[in-house]
Structure formats: C-alpha cells, structure tokens
N, C-alpha and C positions, 0 to 999 in steps of 0.2 A: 582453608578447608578443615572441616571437625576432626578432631582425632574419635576415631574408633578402638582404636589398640596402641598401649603400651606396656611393654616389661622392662622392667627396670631393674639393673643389679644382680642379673639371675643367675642363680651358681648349683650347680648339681656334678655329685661325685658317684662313682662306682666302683665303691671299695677304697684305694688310693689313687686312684686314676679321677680328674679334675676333668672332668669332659666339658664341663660350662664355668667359665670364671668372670663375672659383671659384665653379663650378657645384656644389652641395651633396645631396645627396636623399638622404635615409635610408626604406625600406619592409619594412614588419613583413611576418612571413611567414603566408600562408593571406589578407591582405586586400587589397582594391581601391583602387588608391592613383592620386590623379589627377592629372596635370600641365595646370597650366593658365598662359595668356599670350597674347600678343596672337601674329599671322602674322609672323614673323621672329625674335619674343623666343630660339630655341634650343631650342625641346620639341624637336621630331624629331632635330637633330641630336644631341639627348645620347641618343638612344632610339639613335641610329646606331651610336653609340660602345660603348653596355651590350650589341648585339647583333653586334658586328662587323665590321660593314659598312664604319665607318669605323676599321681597326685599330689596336691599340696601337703607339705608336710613334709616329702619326697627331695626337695630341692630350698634353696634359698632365694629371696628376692620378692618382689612385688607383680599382680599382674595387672593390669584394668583395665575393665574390657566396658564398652558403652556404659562408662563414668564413674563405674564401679568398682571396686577391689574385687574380686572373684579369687574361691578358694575351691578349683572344681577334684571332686576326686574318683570320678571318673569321666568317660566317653559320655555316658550319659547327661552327665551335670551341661557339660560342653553344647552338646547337642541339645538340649534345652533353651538355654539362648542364642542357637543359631549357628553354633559353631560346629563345621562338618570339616570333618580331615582325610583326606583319601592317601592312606600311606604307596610308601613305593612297593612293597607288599602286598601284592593282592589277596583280598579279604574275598572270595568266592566260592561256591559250592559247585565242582563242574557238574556233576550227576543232577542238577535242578537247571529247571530251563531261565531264559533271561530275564524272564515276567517275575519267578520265585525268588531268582539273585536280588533283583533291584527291590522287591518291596517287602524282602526276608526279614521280621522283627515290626515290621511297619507297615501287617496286612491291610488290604484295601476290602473289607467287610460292609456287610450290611444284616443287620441285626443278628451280629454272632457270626455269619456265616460269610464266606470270601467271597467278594463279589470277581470272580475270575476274567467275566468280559471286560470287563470295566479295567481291572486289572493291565489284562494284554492292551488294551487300547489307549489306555495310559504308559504303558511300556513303549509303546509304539511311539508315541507323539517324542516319549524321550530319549528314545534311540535314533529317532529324525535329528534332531538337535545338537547329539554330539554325531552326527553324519553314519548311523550305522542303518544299513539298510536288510539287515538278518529279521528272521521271524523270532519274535518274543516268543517263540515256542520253542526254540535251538536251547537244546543243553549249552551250557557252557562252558564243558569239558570239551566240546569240539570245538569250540572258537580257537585261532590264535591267539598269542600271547597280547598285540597290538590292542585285538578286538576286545579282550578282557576287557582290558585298562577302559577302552571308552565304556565299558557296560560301567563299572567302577564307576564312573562320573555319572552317568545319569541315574542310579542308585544315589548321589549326593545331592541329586538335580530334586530329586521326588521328595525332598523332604524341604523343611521351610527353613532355608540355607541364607544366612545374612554377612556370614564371613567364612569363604570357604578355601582353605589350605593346602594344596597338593602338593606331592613329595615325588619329583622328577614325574611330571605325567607326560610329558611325551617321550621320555626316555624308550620305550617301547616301537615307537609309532615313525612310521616312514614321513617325509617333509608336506604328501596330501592331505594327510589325516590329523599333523601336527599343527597343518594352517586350518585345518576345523575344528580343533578343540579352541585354538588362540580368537581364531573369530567368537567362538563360543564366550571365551572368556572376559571378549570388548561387550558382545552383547549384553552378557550380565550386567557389566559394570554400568553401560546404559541402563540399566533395569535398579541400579544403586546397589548391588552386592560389592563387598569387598571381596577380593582377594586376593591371599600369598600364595603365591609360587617359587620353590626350589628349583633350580634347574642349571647344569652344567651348559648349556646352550645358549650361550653370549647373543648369538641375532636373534633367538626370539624373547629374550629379555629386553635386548634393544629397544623387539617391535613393538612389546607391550607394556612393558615395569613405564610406572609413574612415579617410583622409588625404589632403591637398593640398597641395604645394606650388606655388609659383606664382612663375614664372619672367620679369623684364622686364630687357629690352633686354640679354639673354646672363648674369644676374646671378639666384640664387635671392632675391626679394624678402618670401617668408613660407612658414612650413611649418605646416600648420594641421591640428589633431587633432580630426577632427570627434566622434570617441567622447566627449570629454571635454565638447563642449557644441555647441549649434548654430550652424554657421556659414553667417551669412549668404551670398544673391548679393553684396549690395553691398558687403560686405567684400570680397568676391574681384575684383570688377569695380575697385572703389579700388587693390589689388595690382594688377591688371593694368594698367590702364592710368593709374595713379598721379593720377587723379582719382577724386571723384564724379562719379555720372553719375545724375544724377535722374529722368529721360524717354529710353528709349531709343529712341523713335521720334518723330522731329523733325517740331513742331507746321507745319501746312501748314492755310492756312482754301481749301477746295474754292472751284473759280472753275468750275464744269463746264459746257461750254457744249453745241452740237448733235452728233450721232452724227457721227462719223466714219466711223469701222470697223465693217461688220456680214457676220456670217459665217452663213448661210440653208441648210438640213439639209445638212450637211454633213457627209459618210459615207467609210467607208475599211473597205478589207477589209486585211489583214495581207500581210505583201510575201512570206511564200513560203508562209501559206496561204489561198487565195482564198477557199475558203468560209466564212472566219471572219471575221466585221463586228467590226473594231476600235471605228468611229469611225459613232453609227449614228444620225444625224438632229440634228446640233447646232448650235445657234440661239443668238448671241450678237452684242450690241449695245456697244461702247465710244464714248463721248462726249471733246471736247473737256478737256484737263484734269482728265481720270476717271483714277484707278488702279482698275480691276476685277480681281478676285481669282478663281483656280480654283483650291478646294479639294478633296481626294480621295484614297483611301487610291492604295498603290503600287499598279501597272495596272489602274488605273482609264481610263486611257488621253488622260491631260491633257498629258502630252511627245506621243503622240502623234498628237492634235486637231494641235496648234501644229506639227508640223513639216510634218504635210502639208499646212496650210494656208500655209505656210512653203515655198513651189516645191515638193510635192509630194516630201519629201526622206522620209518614209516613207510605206508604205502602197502599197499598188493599187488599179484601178477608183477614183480619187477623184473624188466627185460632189458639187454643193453650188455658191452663189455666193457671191462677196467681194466686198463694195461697198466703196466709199470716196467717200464724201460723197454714196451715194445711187447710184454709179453702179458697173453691173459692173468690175471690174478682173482680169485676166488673171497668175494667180499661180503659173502652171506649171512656169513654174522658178525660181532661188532668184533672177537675172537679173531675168527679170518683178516676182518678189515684191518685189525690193530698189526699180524703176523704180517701182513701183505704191506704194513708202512704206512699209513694213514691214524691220523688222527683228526679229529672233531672238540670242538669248542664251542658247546650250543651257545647259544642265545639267552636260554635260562640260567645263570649259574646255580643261581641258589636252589631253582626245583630240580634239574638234571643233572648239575655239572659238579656237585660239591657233595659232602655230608659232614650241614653244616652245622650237628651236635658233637661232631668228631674234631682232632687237634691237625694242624695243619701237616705235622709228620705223616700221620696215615693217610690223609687227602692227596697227598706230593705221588705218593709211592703204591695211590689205589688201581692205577693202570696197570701196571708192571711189576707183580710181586713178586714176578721168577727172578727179577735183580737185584731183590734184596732176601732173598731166602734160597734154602738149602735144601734139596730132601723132602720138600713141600713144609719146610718150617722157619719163619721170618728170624732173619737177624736182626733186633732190636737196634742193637749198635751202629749197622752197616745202614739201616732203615734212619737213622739219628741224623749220620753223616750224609746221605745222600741230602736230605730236607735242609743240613744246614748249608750245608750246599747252594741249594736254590735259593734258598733265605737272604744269602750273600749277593749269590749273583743276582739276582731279580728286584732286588733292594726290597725286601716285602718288610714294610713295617709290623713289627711285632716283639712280644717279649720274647723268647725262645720259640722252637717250632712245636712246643707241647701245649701251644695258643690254641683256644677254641676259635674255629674256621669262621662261623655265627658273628664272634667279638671283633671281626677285621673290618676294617671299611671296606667300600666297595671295590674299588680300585686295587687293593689288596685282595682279597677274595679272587679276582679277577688274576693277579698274577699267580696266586696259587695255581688255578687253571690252568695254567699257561704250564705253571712244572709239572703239573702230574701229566703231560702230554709230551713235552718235551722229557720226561724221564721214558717216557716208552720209545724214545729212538723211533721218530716216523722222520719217513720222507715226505711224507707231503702233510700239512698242517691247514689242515681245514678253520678259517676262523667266521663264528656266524654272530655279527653283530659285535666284534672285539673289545668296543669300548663304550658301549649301551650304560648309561647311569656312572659315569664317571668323569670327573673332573679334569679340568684342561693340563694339569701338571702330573696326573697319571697318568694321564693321555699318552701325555711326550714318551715316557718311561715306557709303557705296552709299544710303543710305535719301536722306539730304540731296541726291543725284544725281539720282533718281528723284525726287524732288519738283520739282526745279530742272526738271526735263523737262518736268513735265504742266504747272506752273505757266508756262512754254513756247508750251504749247497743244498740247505733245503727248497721247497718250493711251495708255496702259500695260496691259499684260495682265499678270500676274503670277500666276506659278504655285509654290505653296511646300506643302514639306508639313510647313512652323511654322506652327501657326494662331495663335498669337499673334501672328508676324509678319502675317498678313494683317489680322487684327481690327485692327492697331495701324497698317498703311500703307493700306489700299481704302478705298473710297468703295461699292463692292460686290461681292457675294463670289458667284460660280457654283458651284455644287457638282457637281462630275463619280462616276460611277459607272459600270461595267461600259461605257463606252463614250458617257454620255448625261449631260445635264445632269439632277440630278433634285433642283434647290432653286437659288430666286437669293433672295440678303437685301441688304439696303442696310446702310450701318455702322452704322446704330444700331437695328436687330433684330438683327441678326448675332451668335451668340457660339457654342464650340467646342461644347456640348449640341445646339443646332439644326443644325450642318453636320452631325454624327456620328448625330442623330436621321433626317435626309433622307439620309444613306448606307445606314441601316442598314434603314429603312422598305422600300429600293430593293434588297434581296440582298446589301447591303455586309457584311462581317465574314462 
C-alpha cells in the first residue's frame, strides 16, 4: 500500500525539556493509523508539528507528506493539502449556533453573501453522519461536552479532508456514540481518507487501527502492523508504559460501613427551559467506604443529577433532600455543598475544574483557603507545604509545585483535581468521568487514589461512561436513563448486558 505520510527523526524541545527525540512514524494511505502512549509521551505534540501549529523551523527532522517534503507553518498550509486536525481542545464558539461553528472561516456564500439555507442543510447532512440529531440552529454553548466533540468532527467533515488527525475523540463520548464516530471513521476510509487517531482506548484501536505506533517518554518505542496479525492490548500496554501490567484495576477488599450520603427525589428542570424535567425523582444511597457507580448513555442526565446536587450549579426549581449521616444538609450553593462534605470533579477539567494559567500550588489549595490562611490572609509557606504534600502523595509528575497547571499532561492535571478536592476534607467525593483522556498507566495511579479514599472512610460516587471501568472499581452500580434511575446491581450481578438491558427496557437507545 502507498505511503501517504512519514516523519522522520523528529525532535522538538521547550526550553530544556526534550518533548520529541527521533520521532519516527510512517502511514499508508486510505488507512487508520493509531498513536498511542502514555499523557506526556509526545502524541499531540508530533500531531502539532504534521499540522502546523507548531511550524517548521520550530522543531527538527523531516516531514513528507504525498511525496513531498512539506515545510508548513501554519494550520493553514496543512489544511491546504488536506490535512485537518481536530485537537482534544475544543476549538468552538458556544454563543453561535452549529451551522456558524461548522462553516466558521469557510462560509458557504453566494456572490459575497452567505447562503444560510444551504448552509443549515449542509450542517444537517453532517451532523447525520457523525450521528447527531440537534437542529443546526442550537447554540453550542448548550450542547454537552460529548455533543461538542461530534460537531468538531463534522466541522472537519465540510472541508476537503484527505488525511484527517484526531486527538482522543471519543475521549468525551459514552460507548453509542463512540461506535458512530468509529463506524464513521471505516466509512471514510472506504471513501480512501487517511486517518490518525490518538486514543487511550486499547478496544477501539483494536477495532479500527490498521497500524500503531507507540510512542514513550518523546521516543517511537514500536510500530506494529496490525494487518499482518493480531495485536494484543498487552503488547501495546508493555510499549507503553514499558511494563506488564496484569490487573488494571487495583485489588481493594470492600470495608463498607453505614450511609452517609442520601439523595431523596431529587428533581431539576433545565436552566433555560422550565418546562423540561431534566432530573426527575432520583433516589440514591452511598455508605461508608462504598465506590457507587452511575452508569448511562450520554444525556441521560448523570453530569447533571451531580451538579445540581452539587450547589445547584445546573438546573432550576431544584427540589429533593441531601442527608448526611441521616440528617438534612443545605447544599444550595457550591459554599454550602463544600461546608456540608461533598465534593465534585467535573468532567471538564480544563474548562471547570482547574486554572489552568495558574501553578499547581494555588490549583491544590483553590477549594479550601481557610487551611492555608489566617485572618483572611494566605500563608504562602503552609500553602507550599500542603501542594508539596499532594505532589508526593499523588505522584503528579512535575518540577516543583510552582509548575504551570496548562504545562502538566493530562493524567497530571487530572490528579491535581483530585488534591484540590481532597484538601477540602469531603466525605463524599463525587467523580464525573474520573479518567476521560487519559492513559492506561494513569489510570492505575487515579484508580489507587480513589481506593485510598473510601478505604479512608470516604464514600465515592462515580460516574463513567467505561463500563468496564465501573464493573472493575464499584461496589455498586445505578443506572441512570432519560433523567431517572431505572436499575441498581451490586458488583457481583453487575455486568454491561444488565446495565444496557435496564437502559434500553426504560426508552434508552
């Protein structure tokens, strides 16, 4: 098969820090080719370099791209011969509707002037495609996080795309929507488009890559031709993180003591439309030392149960009580919710959960400033120790804790989260989508966190849409649908047939 793409020898630094050192990747043309590695190993940055972003000149090495040397230096040059990259960053304007998102920079005109039907009706066709059935007249600020991403792609879709690069795109997306981007992506490749795809997600690499290489610590460490035979996860997990790893979900023997947290019909209508019941009579119970699990396709309305139970941070008319150890508690704002023991770990880190032009000290210690200050004035010093603190126990790679939050891989980023939550002393630790965009050997490390918690005597709610990951971390699993719970199993009835049978019994799919 013709090569379409290779780079050879590619080296790029930042500052003293060697993020790429003879960086290798060859990709046949018309197939799905995967880059895989742990949160820092250098995927996105070499994805940066083949599209642009980060220019020639920028880096070392060779690119060539359909037989050519290419020296692009920008987004643009890329995009000129075909080459579209949809970062894990969402590139969107919420305040513009889906039809403005998708053909922003690349209006669909007729003599000077937009042709706007034409426009939506083309939005249309491409939002069938990647499986989104919204009006191309929906802002985009009101979509989920999931539904972003697939706009994202048919925004890549509407241009004349010959090799196109995603960076974790179903990282976002629950297992229905992640099997219609993937069919998406067989489709294309019938239609002879290349593409690479990053993804921490070993089965759908499996189901789709026609090639892998696999990338650690800035260095290609295997390139693996899956046509010619089957290639293991645990091959690719060994490349990655340059172990076996026999159990990815670290053994924890349950110590579950009395409820904690109970949450008694608990309702929400939608925040700018009233008449629509998001959240509609939901009834759940977590105990001492429990990891409980909600599983459920994308809006089914499990992010948001938890936020509005979470100081009412979405939703309106919220109705419903929050006990803790039996007794009402006052969770109105996110103040209250924090005073009353609860803590939240959105889903977004980067847009909600962090600030991520700040150093990882003040990230650590933005929950709970009354424990590192005095008289309403921070103790620098005591603010130092706490963060190095977590730095230690959490193993967060980094140079000191006065590291820009931005500069951390994802995986890191993600454990930051984790301390500035756990420095607020909750009892209950809400986590929404824990390990979203992150790589199997961070994985272990967040999972070993969350254990260390309940075994604590915390209590965990966790919301994922890896059912493997829930089968392999709960003690028991809620099933959410259209707004309701409609199935709870304990870990050992539990498996993905019964969660996907009590979804789909209930109007799911």
């Amino acid at each position: 098969m013709e090569t379409i793409l290779e780079m050879n020898e590619i080296q790029k630094s930042f500052g003293a820090v060697k993020a790429l050192n003879n960086v290798n990747l060859k990709v046949r043309k018309g197939e799905i080719h995967a880059i895989c590695g742990e949160n820092g190993a250098g995927k996105s940055t070499l994805m940066k370099i083949l599209s642009g972003v980060y220019p020639h000149g920028s880096y070392a090495g060779k690119v060539v791209y359909d037989g050519e040397d290419r020296a692009f230096s920008d987004i643009a040059d890329s995009e000129e011969v075909g080459i579209i990259i949809i970062h894990q960053e969402l590139a969107l304007v919420p305040m513009l509707s889906i039809t403005e998102n998708i053909f922003l920079g690349n209006e669909q005109s007729r003599r000077g002037v937009i042709d706007w039907q034409g426009s939506r009706s083309k939005a249309k066709e491409l939002l069938a495609k990647v499986g989104l059935t919204d009006s191309p007249d929906t802002p985009v600020g009101t979509l989920g996080i999931g539904k972003q991403q697939l706009v994202e792609i048919a925004k890549a879709l509407s241009k004349e795309v010959r090799l196109l690069i995603l960076d974790e795109p179903t990282a976002s997306l629950n297992e229905k929507d992640s099997d219609t981007l993937l069919n998406l992506l067989l489709e294309l490749k019938a239609r002879g488009v290349t593409s690479i795809i990053i993804s921490h997600k070993l089965n759908e690499i499996s189901r789709v890559a026609d090639g892998i290489t696999v990338i650690r610590d800035g260095s290609t460490v295997d390139a693996l031709d899956c046509k010619v035979g089957g290639v293991s996860e645990d091959r690719i997990i060994k490349a990655m993180v340059g172990r076996e790893m026999s159990d990815r979900y670290p053994k924890r023997v349950p110590n579950i003591g009395d409820v904690i947290f109970e949450v008694r019909d608990w309702r929400a209508q939608h925040p700018t439309q009233r008449e629509r019941a998001v959240i509609k009579g939901v009834n759940l119970k977590a105990r001492k030392g429990e990891i409980v699990g909600i599983a459920g396709l994308m809006g089914s309305g499990r992010t948001e149960f938890a936020m509005s139970v979470f100081g009412g941070t979405y939703g309106q008319d919220i109705s419903g009580t929050v006990l803790m150890h039996g007794k009402p508690v006052d969770v109105s704002t996110v103040q209250k919710a924090i005073k009353a023991g609860l803590a939240y770990v959105t889903e977004d880190r980067k847009g909600n959960g962090l600030v991520l032009d700040d150093n990882i000290q003040r990230n650590i210690t933005l929950a709970n400033l009354a424990g590192v200050s005095k008289l309403g004035v921070i103790n620098e010093h005591e603010e130092m120790t706490v963060a190095a603190d977590f730095l230690k126990k959490l193993r967060i790679r980094a140079q000191g804790v006065t590291h820009v939050v931005a500069n951390l891989s994802g995986g890191n980023q993600q454990k930051v989260v984790l301390s500035k939550w756990l420095f607020s002393g909750p009892e209950v630790l809400i986590l929404d989508e824990p390990t979203r965009g992150i790589d199997v050997g961070a994985k272990y490390e967040i999972y070993s966190i969350i254990n260390q918690a309940v075994e604590a005597g915390k209590c965990v709610v966790m919301i994922s849409s890896e059912m493997p990951e829930l089968l392999g971390m709960c003690d028991r699993v809620y099933v959410m649908n259209e707004g309701r719970f409609v199935g709870e199993f304990t870990a050992e009835e539990v498996s993905q047939e019964k969660i996907m049978r009590a979804i789909m019994r209930n109007g799911g799919m």
